[in-house]
C-alpha positions in Angstrom: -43.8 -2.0 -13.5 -45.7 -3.9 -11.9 -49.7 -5.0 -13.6 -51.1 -3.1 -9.9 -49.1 -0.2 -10.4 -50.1 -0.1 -14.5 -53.8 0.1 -13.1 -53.2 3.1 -10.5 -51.1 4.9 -13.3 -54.5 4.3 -15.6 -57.1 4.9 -12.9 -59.6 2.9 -14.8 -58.7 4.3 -18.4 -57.5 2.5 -21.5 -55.7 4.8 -22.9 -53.6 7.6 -22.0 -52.4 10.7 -23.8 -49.1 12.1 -24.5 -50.0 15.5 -22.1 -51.1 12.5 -19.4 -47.7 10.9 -19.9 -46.4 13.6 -19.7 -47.5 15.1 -16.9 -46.9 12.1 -14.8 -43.5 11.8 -15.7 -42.1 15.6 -15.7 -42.1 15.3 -11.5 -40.3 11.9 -11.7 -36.8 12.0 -10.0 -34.7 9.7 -11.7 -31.2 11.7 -10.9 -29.6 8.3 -9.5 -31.0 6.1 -12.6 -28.1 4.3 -13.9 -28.7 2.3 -16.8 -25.7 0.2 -16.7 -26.9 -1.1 -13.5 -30.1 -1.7 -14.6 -28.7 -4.1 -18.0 -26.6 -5.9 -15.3 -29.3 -7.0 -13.4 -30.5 -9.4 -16.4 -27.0 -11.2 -16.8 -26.7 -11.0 -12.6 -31.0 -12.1 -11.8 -29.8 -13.1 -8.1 -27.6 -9.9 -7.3 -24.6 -11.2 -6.5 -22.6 -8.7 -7.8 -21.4 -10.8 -10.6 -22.6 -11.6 -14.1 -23.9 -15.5 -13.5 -21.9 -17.6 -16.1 -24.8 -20.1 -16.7 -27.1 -17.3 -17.4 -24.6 -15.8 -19.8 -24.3 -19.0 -21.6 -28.5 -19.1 -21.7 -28.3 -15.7 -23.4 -25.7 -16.7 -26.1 -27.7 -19.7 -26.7 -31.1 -17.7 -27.0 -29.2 -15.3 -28.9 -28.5 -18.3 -31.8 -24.8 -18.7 -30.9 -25.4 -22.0 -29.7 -24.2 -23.8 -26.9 -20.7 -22.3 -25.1 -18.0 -24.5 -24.2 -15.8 -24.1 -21.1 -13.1 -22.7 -23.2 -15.6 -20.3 -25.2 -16.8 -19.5 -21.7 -13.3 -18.6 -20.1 -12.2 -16.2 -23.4 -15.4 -14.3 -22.3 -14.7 -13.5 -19.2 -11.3 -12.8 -19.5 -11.8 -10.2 -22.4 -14.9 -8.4 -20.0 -13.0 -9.0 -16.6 -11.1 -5.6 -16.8 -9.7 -6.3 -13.2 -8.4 -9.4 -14.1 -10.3 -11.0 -10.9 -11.6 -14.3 -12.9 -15.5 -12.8 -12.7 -17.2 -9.9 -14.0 -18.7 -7.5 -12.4 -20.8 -4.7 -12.9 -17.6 -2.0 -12.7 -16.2 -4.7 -15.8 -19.7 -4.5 -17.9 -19.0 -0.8 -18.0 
């Protein structure tokens, strides 16, 4: 969300109830959310389709696990690439 779209949810207000929550929320569509998608889109940041293997190996390293080697890197992606394609993809992070 967005810090304009915070202020028009607000309307000027700094705080908001649980009814006013509520109530803007209970109309909300969100039949089509898939959060699956949604987590892949932080290991894949420039939609490609594929989880980006340097910004896998920045997450293991903010994680604490340190830096990955190449061979750390490929046992990775072979145990997530369920389609055995050498990359993995959003239907693999499921």
């Amino acid at each position: 969300m967005t810090n304009k779209d915070f202020k028009f949810l607000m309307a000027g207000k700094t705080e908001m109830s649980v009814k006013e929550l509520y109530d803007i929320l209970k109309n909300n569509e969100l039949d089509d959310f898939d959060p699956i998608a949604e987590a892949f889109k932080f290991y894949d940041p420039d939609n490609t389709g594929y989880i980006d293997l340097d910004r896998l190996r920045e997450i293991f390293a903010l994680l604490g696990y340190g830096e990955l080697s190449y061979g750390d890197m490929q046992i990775l992606v072979e145990c997530a690439d369920a389609d055995k394609d050498g990359k993995i993809s959003l239907e693999d992070f499921r």
